[in-house]
C-alpha positions in Angstrom: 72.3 24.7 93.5 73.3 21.2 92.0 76.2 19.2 93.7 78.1 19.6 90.0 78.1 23.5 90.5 79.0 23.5 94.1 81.6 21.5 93.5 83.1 23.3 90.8 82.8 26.3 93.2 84.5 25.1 96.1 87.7 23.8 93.2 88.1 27.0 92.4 87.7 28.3 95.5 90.8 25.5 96.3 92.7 26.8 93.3 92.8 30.4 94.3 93.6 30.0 98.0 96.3 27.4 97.8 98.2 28.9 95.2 101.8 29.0 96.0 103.5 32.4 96.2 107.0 33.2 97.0 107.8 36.0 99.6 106.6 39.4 99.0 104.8 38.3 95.6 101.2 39.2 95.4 98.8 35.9 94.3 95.8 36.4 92.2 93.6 35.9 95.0 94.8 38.6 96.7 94.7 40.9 94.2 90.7 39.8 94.0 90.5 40.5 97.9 92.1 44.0 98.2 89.5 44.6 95.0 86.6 43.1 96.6 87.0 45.3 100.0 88.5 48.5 98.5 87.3 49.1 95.0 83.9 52.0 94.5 82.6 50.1 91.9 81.5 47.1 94.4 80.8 49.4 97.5 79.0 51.5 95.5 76.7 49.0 94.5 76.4 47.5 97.8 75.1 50.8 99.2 72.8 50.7 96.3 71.2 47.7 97.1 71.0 49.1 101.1 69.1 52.0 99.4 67.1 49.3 97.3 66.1 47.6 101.3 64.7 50.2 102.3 61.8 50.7 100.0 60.6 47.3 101.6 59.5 49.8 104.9 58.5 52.3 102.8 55.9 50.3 100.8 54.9 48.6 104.1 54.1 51.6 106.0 51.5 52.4 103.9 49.2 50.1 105.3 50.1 51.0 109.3 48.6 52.9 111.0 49.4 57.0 111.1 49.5 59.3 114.0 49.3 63.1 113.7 49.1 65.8 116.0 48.1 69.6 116.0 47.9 72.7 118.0 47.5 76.2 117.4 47.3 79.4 119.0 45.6 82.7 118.0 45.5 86.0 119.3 42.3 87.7 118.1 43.9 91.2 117.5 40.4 93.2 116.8 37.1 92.0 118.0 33.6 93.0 116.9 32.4 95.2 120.4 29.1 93.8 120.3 30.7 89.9 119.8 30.7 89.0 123.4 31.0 85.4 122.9 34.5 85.8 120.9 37.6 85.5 123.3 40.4 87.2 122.6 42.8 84.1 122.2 42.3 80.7 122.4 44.8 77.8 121.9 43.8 74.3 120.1 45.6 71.0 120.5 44.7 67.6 119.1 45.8 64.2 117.2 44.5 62.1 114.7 44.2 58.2 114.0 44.0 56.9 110.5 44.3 52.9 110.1 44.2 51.6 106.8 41.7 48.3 106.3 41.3 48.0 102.8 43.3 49.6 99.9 42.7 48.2 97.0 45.7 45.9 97.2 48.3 49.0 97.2 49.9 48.1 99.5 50.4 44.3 99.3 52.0 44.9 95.8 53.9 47.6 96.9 55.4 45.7 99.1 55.8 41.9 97.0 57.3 44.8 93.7 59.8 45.9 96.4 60.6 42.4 98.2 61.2 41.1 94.6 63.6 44.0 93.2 65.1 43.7 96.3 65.9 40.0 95.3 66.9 41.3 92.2 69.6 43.7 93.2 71.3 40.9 95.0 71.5 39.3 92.2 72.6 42.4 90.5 75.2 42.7 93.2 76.3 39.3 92.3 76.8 40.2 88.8 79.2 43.6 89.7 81.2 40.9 91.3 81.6 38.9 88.6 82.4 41.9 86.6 84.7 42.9 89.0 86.9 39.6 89.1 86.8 39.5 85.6 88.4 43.1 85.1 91.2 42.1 87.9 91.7 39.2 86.4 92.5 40.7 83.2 94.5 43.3 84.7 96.7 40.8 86.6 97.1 38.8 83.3 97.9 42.4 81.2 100.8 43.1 83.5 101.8 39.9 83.5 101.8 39.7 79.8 103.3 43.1 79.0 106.2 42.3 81.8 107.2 39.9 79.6 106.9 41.4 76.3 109.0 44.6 77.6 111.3 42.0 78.9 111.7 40.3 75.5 111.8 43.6 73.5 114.6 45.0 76.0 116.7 42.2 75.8 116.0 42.2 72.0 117.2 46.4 72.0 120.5 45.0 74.1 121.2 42.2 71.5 120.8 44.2 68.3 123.1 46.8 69.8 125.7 44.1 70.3 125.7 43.0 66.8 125.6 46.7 65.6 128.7 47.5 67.3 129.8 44.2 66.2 129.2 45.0 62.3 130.5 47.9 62.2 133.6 46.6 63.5 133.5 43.9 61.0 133.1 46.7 58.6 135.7 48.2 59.6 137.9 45.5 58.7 136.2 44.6 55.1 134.6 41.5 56.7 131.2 43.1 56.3 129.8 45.8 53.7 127.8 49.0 54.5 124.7 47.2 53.4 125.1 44.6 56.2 125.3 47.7 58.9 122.4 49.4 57.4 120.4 46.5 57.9 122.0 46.2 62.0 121.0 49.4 62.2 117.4 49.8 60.5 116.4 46.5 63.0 118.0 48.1 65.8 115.5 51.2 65.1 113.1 49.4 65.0 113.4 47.5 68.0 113.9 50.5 69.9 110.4 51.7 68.5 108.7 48.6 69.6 110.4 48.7 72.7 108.9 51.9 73.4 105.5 50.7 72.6 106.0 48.1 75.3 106.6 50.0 77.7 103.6 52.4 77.2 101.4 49.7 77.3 103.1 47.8 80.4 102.8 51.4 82.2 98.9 51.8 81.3 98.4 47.8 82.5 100.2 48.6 85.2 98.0 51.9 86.2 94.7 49.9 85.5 95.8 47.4 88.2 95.6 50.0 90.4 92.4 51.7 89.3 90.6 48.1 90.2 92.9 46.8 93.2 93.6 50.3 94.8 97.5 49.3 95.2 100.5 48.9 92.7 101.1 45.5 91.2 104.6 44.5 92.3 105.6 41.0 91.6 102.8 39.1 90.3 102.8 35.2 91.0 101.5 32.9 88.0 98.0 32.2 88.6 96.9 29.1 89.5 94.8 26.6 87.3 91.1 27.4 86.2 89.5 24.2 87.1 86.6 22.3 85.1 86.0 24.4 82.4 82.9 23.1 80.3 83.7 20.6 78.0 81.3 22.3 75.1 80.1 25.6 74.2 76.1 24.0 74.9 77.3 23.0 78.5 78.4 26.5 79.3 75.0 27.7 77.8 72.8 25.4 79.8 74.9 26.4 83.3 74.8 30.1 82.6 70.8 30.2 81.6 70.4 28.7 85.1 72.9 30.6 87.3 74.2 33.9 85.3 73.4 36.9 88.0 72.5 39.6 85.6 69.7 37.1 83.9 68.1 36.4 87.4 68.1 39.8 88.2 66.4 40.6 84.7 64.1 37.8 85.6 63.0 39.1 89.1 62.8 43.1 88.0 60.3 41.3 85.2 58.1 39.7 88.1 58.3 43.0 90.1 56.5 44.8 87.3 53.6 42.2 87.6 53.5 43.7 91.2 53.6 47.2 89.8 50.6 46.8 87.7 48.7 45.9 91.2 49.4 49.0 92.4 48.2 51.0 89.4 45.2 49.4 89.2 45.2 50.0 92.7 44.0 53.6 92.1 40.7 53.1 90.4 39.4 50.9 93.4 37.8 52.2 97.2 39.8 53.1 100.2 38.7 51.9 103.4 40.5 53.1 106.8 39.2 53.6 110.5 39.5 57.3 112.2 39.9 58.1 115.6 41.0 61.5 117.1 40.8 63.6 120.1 41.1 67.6 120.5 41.5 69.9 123.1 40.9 73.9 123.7 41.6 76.7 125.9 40.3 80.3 125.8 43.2 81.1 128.4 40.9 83.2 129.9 39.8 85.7 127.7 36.3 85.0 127.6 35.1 86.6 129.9 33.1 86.7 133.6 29.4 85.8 132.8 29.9 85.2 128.8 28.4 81.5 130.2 31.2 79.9 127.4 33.7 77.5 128.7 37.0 78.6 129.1 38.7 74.6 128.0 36.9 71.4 126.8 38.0 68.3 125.3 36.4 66.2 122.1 36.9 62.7 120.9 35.5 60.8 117.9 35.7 57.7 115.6 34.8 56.4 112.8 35.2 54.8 109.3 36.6 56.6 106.3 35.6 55.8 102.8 36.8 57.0 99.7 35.2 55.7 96.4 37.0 57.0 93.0 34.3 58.3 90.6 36.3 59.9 88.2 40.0 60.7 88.1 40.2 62.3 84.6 41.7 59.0 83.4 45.1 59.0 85.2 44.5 55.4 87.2 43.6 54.1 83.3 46.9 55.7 82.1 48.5 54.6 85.1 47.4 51.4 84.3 48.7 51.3 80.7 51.9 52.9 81.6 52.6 50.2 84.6 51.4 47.3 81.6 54.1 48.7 79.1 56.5 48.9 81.6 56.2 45.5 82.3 56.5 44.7 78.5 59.8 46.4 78.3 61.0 44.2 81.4 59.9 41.3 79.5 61.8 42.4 76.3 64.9 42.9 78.7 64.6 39.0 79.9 65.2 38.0 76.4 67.7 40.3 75.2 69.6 39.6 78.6 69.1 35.9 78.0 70.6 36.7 74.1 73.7 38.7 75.5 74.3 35.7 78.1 74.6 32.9 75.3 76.8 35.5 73.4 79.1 35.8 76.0 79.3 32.1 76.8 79.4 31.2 73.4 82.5 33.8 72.7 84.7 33.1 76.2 84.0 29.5 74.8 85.8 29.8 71.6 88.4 32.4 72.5 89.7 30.1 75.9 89.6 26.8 72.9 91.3 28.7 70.2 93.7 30.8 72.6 94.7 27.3 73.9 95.2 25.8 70.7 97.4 29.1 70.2 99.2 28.6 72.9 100.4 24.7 71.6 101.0 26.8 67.8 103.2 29.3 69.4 105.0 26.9 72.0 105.6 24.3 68.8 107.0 27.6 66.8 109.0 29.5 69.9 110.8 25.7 69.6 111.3 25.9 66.2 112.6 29.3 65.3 115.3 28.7 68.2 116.5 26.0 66.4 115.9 27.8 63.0 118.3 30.7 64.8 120.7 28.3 65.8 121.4 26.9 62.3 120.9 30.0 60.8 123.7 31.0 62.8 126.1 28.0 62.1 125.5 28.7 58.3 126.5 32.3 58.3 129.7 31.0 59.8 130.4 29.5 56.9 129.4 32.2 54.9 126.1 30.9 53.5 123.7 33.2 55.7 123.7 36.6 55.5 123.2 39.1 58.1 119.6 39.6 57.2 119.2 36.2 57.8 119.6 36.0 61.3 118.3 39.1 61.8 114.8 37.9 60.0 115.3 34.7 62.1 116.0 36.6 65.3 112.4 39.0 64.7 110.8 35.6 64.2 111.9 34.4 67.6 110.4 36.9 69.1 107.6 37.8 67.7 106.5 33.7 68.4 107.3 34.4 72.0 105.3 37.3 72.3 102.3 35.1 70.6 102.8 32.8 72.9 102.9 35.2 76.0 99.5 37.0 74.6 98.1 33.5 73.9 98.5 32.3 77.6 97.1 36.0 78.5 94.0 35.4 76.6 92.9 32.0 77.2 93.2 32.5 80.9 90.6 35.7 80.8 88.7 33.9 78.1 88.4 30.9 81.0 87.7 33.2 83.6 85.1 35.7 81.7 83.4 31.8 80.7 83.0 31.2 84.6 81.7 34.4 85.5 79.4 34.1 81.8 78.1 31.1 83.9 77.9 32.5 86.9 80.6 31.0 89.0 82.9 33.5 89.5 81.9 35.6 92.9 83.2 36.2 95.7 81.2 32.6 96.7 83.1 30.7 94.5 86.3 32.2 94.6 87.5 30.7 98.1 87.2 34.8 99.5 86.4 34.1 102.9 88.1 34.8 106.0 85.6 37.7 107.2 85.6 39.4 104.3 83.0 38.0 102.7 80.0 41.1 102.5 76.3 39.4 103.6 73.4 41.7 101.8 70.9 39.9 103.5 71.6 40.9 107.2 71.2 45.2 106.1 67.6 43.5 104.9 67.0 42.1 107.9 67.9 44.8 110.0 65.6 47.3 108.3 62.8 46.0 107.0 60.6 45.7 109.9 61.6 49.0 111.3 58.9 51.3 112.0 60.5 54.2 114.0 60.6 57.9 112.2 63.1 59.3 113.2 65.6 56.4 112.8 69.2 57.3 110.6 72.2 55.1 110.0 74.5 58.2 110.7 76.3 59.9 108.0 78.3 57.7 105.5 82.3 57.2 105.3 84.3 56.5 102.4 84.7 52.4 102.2 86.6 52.8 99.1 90.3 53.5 99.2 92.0 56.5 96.8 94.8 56.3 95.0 95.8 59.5 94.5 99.2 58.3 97.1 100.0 55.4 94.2 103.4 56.5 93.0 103.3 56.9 89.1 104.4 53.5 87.4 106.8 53.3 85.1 108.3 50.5 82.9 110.8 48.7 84.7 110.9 45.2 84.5 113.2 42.1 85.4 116.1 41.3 83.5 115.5 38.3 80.8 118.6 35.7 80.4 117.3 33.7 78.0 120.7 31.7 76.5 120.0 32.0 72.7 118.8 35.4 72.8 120.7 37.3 75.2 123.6 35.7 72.8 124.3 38.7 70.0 123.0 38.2 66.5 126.3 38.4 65.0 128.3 36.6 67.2 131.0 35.2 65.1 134.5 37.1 64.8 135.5 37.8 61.5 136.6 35.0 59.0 139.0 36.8 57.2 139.2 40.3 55.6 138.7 42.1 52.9 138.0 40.9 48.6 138.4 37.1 50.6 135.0 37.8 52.8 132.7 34.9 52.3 129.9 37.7 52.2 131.4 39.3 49.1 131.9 36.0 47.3 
């Protein structure tokens, strides 16, 4: 790992832990903890790569040695009358020795193929985290974002029906014609409509924050700074081709299928093992005074066993070919992985730059069209606006502040999915430590020189937390006092009444 990349690790890392939070508000980082303990997706996979430890034993106990033992008993139920050697029953006990000493490289294949996909599913591990931080990211940042657009539209809903109530009242004394309430009410509608869209979507953010963090959002803090972002779209490339999880794991399930063509070819060639075993037998008796047989005895022998293949009808061939296409396929899945990793750098690249470039647009308008509302008020004072005016001026307000709130939304995944595109967005990286921090190398270390049969880890327990307690979420979000818009569209009491009106002029 260079010094550049660790560094940029441990400043995120920084970022995420020391980010202020008032009381009771939840930070960004712990939202990625209670994911990164409680959430299926990443225990799942861990207990996926335990399964993927184990064939290291499995291939490596082909080449030990094997121990078997038999015994029998039989009851001869009808014996010939002139058989006077045949005892009645007899029990038979022995055990067998077989030690592998040549194989044809089976084994030592077997074993570097499962050594190597083990590598590769902690890479592959590394990868669901990045995933993983990446959705809870965006689901912190889609609350966040749809908070505030509910907020906007409901203090939008309470403003209109101000200045409704207001027109018709207006109306009511000639100052205003039915037109001018029609138009109050058709944006009040709509409003209302909007408002209700809002709120669906704040209420499915909200559930997906707890289908990835296991617990309801509550307050959310502002998330802290992403810190040095590449400053080009090649740099981000170049960083991700060397560190991106899911392309070293395509790399290292690519070299294990150079292993697994050993082991096909494996097949065709002699097996060489040593043999030992020992037996024993006893007639219990029934054989007889004078039959001159023993009633018990004991054999041993040894030897070598060897087993040359002749002719297998073409399987280890087919084997052969099958293991060799196989391996082509992983090949093909380097590249295409490699093509999907430059895509996604490439695209967080330009969505973070343009969503920042939004977010200057829509800050430079959100100042704008207040002060385009504030003189479009002033001038239907005087009678030169018309309702629809500040009405059009009001929607414009707000539909630049929602920009903006989306824009901030966006550029902040955008920068986050272009860490994890570059492979420096785990749980390594992200300043997750404390003890919570899960170590896939020690349940490989534990295991893979086990030798004992009748060895079990015990039956599993959930890891994951359910959420089938969470409380349905609703919509409800904090009251926005923004000056100029919690201020009613039509604000002004009526300039006279009647023919005079300077709206029917």
């Amino acid at each position: 790992m260079s010094r550049t990349t660790h560094s940029r690790r441990l400043l995120l890392g920084v970022a995420l832990m020391y980010s202020a939070a008032p009381v009771q508000a939840e930070t960004l980082r712990e939202a990625l903890v209670k994911a990164y303990t409680t959430n299926p997706t990443i225990t799942g996979e861990r207990a996926a790569l335990r399964a993927t430890d184990e064939n290291v034993p499995i291939a490596r106990a082909s080449g030990l040695p094997s121990v078997n033992a038999t015994g029998s008993y039989t009851e001869n139920v009808l014996v010939a009358s002139n058989n006077f050697a045949s005892p009645a029953r007899q029990a038979q006990g022995g055990a067998n020795v077989t030690v592998p000493i040549y194989t044809g490289g089976l084994v030592r294949n077997s074993v570097a193929a499962a050594k190597t996909r083990v590598e590769g599913g902690r890479a592959a591990l590394r990868g669901t985290e990045s995933d993983l931080f990446t959705s809870v990211v965006g689901a912190y940042m889609d609350v966040i974002r749809d908070e505030a657009i509910a907020g906007l539209n409901t203090q939008n809903v309470r403003v209109l029906d101000v200045n409704l109530q207001a027109s018709r009242d207006r109306f009511q004394v000639g100052d205003l014609t039915r037109t001018d309430v029609a138009q109050s009410e058709a944006r009040l509608a709509l409003a209302r409509a909007q408002l209700q869209s809002a709120q669906a979507q704040l209420i499915s953010s909200r559930e997906s924050y707890i289908r990835l963090v296991g617990t309801p959002a509550g307050t959310l803090e502002t998330p802290p700074t992403l810190p040095h972002l590449p400053a080009s779209p090649q740099i981000a490339v170049s960083v991700a081709l060397d560190n991106n999880p899911f392309l070293l794991a395509a790399a290292k399930e690519s070299d294990a299928t150079r292993y697994d063509v050993g082991v096909a070819r494996s097949n065709r060639l002699p097996r060489l093992s040593a043999v030992g075993g020992g037996s024993y037998y006893n007639y219990l008796g029934s054989t007889g005074f004078g039959s001159g047989i023993q009633s018990s005895g004991t054999a041993a022998q040894g030897g070598l066993s060897l087993s040359v293949p002749l002719f297998q009808g073409g399987r280890p061939a087919a084997q052969v070919r099958q293991a060799e296409a196989l391996q082509g396929r992983a090949i093909e899945n380097v590249t295409a992985t490699e093509r999907n990793v430059i895509a996604q750098a490439r695209s967080a690249y330009a969505v973070w730059r343009s969503s920042e470039q939004v977010i200057q647009s829509s800050e430079t308008a959100v100042n704008a069209n207040k002060l385009s509302l504030e003189g479009v008020r002033a001038e239907n004072s005087v009678g030169t606006r018309t309702i629809l005016d500040i009405l059009n001026a009001e929607q414009e307000l707000l539909n630049s502040q929602v920009t903006l709130v989306t824009a901030r939304r966006d550029a902040y995944v955008a920068g986050f999915a272009l860490l994890a595109a570059m492979g420096q967005a785990e749980a390594r990286d992200l300043g997750l430590d404390g003890g919570v921090l899960y170590d896939p190398v020690a349940n490989y270390d534990r295991v893979h020189h086990k030798i004992w049969d009748f060895d079990s880890d015990g039956e599993p327990a959930a890891i994951a937390t359910r959420t089938a307690q969470s409380p349905a979420q609703d919509a409800s979000v904090a009251v926005q006092r923004d000056p100029l818009l919690d201020t009613p569209v039509d604000r002004n009491p009526a300039l006279t009444t009647g023919k005079d009106a300077p709206s029917r002029q």
